[in-house]
C-alpha positions in Angstrom: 123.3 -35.6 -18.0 126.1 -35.3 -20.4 127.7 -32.2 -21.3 126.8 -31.0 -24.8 129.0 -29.8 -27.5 127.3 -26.2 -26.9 127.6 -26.1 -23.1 131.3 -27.1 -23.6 132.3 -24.4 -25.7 130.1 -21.7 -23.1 132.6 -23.3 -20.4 135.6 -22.6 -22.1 134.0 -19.1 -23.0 133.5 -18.9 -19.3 136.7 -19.7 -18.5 138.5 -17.0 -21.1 136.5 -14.4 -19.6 137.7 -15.7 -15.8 141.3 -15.5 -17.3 140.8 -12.1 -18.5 138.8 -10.8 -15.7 142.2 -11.6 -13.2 144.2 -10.5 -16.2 142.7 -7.0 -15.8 143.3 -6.8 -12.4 147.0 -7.1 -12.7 147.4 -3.1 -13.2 145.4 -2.5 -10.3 147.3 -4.3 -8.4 150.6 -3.6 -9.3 149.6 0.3 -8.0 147.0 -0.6 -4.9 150.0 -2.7 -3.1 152.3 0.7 -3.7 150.0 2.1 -0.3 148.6 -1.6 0.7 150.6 -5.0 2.0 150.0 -7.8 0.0 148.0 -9.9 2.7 146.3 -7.0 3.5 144.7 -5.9 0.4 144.0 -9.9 0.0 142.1 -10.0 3.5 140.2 -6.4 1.8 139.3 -7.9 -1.5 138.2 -11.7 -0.6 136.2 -10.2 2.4 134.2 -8.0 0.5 133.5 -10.1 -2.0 132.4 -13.0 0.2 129.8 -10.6 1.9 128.5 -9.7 -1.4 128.4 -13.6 -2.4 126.6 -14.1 0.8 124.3 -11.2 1.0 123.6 -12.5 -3.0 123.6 -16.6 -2.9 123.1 -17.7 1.0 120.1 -19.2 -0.3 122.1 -21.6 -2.6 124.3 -22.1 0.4 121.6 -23.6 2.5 120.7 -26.0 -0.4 123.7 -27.9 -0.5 124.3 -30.9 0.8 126.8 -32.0 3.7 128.5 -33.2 1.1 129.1 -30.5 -1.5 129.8 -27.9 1.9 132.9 -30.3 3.3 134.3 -29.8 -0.9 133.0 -26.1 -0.7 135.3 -25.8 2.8 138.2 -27.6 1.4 138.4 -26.1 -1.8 138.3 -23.2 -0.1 140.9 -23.6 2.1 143.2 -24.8 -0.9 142.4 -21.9 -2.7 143.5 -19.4 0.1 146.2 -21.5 1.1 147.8 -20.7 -2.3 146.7 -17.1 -2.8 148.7 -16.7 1.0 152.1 -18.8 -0.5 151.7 -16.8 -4.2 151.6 -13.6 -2.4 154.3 -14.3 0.1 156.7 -15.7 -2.8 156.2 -12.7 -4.4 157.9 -10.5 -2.0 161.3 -12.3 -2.5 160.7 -13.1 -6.2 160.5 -10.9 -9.3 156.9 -10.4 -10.4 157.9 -12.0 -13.6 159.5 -14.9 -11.9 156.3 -15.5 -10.2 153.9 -15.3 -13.0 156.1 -18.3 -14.4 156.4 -20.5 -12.0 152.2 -19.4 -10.8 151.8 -20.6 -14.1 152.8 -23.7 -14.3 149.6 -25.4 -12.9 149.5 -25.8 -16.0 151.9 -28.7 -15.9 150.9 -29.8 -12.4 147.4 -30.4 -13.2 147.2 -32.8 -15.7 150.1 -34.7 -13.4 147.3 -34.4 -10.7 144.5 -35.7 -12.4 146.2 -38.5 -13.7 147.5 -39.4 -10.3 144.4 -38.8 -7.8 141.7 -39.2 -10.5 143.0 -41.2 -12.8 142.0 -39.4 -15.5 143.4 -40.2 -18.8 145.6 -37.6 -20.3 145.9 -37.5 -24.1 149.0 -36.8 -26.2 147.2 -33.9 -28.0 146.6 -32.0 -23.9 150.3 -32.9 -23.6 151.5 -30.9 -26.5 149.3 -27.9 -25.7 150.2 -27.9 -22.5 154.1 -28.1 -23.5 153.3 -25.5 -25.3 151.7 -23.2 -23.4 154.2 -23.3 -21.0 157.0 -22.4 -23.2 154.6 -19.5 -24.1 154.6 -18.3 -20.2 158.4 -19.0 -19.8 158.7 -16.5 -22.9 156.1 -14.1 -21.5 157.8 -14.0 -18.1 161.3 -15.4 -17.7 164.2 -13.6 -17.3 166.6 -16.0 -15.6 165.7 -18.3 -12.6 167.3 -19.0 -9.2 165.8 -20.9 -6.8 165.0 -19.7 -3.6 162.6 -19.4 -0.7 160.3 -17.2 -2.9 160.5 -18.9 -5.6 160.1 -22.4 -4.0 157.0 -21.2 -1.8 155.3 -19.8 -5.0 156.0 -23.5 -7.1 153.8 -24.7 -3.6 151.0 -22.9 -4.4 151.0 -23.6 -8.4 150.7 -27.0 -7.6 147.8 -26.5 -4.6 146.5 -24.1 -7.5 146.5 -27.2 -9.5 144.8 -29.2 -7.1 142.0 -26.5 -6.9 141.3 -27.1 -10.3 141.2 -30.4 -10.2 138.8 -30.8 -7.1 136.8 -28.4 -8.6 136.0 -30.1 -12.3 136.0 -33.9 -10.3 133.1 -31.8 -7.1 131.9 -29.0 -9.1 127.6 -29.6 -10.3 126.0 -27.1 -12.5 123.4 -27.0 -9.9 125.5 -26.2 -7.2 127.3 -23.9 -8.5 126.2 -20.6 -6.9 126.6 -22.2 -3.3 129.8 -23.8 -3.8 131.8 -20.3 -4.9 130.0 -19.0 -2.0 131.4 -21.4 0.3 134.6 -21.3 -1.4 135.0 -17.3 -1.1 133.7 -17.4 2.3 136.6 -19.9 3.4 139.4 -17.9 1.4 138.3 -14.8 3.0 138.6 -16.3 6.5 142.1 -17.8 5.7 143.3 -14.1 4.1 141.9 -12.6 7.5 143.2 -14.5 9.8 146.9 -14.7 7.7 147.0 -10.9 7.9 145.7 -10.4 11.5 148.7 -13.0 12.5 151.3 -11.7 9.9 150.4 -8.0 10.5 148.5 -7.8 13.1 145.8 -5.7 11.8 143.7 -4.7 8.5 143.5 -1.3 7.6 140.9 0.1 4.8 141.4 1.7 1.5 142.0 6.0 2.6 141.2 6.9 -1.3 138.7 6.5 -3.9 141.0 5.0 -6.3 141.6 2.5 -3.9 138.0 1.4 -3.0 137.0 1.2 -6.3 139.5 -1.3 -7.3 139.3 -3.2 -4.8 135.8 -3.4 -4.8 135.9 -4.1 -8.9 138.5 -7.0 -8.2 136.4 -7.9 -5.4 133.1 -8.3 -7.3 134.3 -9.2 -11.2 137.5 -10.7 -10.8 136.9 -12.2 -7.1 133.3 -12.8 -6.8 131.9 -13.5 -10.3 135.3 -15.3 -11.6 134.7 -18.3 -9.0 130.7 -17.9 -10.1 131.8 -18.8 -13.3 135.0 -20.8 -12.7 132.6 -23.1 -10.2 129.9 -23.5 -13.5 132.5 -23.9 -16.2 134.1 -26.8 -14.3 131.6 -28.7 -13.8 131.6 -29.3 -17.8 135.3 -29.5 -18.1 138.2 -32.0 -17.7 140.8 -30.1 -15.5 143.6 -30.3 -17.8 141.4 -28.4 -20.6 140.6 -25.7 -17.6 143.9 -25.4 -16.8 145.6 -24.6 -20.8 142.3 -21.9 -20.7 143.0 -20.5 -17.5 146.9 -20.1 -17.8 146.2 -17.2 -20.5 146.0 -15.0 -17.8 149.8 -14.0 -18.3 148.8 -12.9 -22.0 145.7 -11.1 -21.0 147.9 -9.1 -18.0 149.6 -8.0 -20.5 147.8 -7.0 -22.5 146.0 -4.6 -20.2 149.0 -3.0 -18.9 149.8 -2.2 -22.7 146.5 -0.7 -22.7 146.2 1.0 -19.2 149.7 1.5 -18.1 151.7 2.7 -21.6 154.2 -0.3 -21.7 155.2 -1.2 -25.0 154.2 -4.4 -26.9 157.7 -6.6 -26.8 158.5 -9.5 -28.6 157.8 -12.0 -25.6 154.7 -10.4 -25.3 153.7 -11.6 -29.1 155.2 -14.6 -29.3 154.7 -15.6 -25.9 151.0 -14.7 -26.3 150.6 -16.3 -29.7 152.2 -20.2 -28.5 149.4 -19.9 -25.7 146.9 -19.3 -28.2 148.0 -22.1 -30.0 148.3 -24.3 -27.4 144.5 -23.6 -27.2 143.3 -24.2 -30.8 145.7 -27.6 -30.6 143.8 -29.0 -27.6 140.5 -27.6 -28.6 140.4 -28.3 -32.4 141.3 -32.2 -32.3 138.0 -34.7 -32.4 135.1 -33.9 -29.9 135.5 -35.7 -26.5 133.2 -37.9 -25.3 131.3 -36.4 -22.3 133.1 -35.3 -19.4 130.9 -34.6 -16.8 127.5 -36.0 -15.1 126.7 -33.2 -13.8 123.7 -33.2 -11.9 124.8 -36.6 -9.8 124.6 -35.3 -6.0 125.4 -38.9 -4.7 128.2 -40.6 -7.6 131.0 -39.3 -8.8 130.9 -38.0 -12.9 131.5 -40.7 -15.0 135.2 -39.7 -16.3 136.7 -39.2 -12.6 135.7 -42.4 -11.6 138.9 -44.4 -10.6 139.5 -47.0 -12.6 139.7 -50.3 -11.0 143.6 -51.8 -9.5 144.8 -54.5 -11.8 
């Protein structure tokens, strides 16, 4: 059926929450990977939280179709494949650098949906979008140089942006539990495997601190993020996903204001008020027509059909 004004706006709620939920676990971060590698804590964190999704939703896993498992398994993939290049980058680029240039999925999506889905792109997305990245590049930037780093980390922004695309054009309502489960499952195994060739071993949180972050960014912003990210897209367009999604930067910051004492800048307010804006452009023009079908196991939803060649 089509998606309803009400169900809409719960998506983009959805989505807010996911972008705050990773937002939060910035600070965490930024003082596990002082005592943990990079691909280390990621092998920790995605494989606890896909035993939890498992242990939770393996039921919804069994009920999926061939189908929706072969998108759950690539989706996956492309989701660890880009959590594995962002994390890399970042350990020859500035983390500022690399929230920028993470952040511009924002750009790529659109680009993507018009080009595999071709999905129609309004001028009003295209503003907030411009807009919204101006808002990161103020946030973040400092001076650029391109490099390996920084090349490696615009990689996985635009498999980031593929992710989100796949996942508005596959995701059903329905499905929804089993395909994050699926999707979890398959990061986890990349992360593993990454770190076990990388580093040749995983080694285990040695403090309390440490588990219980890892096990809050494994369970909020890991295992119920793609619960709700899996749900939300299946009512909405990727490009409106995407401008949602990308006010992570703003919410990082805002919760290392809050948790670590840095003071509130001037990019931080500015920076953070074009992204909101960008937001309330894209959302406040007329309503849509309906996005998504999204309870059709066997078609494709009505507005990522491809259009016929002329």
């Amino acid at each position: 059926m089509p998606t309803s004004g009400r169900t809409t706006g719960r998506a983009l709620f959805g989505l807010l929450a996911v972008a705050a939920a990773w937002g939060s676990s910035f600070p965490l971060t930024k003082a596990l990977l002082d005592r943990m590698t990079a691909l280390n804590f990621l092998a920790v964190r995605f494989s606890l939280a896909a035993v939890l999704m498992l242990l939770v939703f393996f039921p919804a896993v069994r009920r999926l179709s061939r189908r929706a498992m072969t998108r759950g398994l690539w989706l996956g993939l492309a989701y660890g494949a880009a959590q594995i290049l962002q994390t890399i980058g970042l350990q020859d680029t500035a983390a500022s650098i690399s929230g920028f240039i993470t952040g511009m999925y924002l750009v790529l999506t659109p680009l993507c949906a018009a080009l595999l889905l071709r999905t129609p792109i309004g001028p009003r997305v295209w503003l907030g979008a411009g807009i919204a990245t101006v808002g990161l590049a103020i946030l973040g930037l400092n001076g650029l140089s391109i490099g390996f780093g920084e090349a490696i980390t615009l990689a996985s922004a635009a498999i980031y942006a593929v992710h989100i695309v796949g996942l508005s054009a596959w995701s059903r309502a329905s499905e929804a539990f089993g395909l994050a489960t699926v999707q979890l499952a398959v990061t986890a195994m990349v992360s593993v495997a990454t770190a076990l060739i990388v580093e040749g071993g995983i080694t285990l949180p040695t403090t309390g601190f440490d588990a219980l972050a890892i096990g809050y960014m494994a369970v909020v912003s890991g295992a119920v993020a793609m619960i709700v990210q899996s749900w939300a897209q299946a009512h909405l367009a990727p490009s409106r996903a995407a401008i949602t999604m990308a006010t992570e930067p703003a919410w990082s910051a805002l919760f290392s204001i809050i948790f670590l004492g840095e003071a509130l800048t001037w990019r931080m307010g500015v920076g953070g008020g074009l992204m909101l804006a960008a937001m309330i452009i894209v959302e406040s023009g007329p309503a849509p027509a309906p996005e998504k079908a999204t309870d059709r196991p066997d078609s494709a939803p009505e507005t990522y059909r491809r259009s016929p060649r002329k």
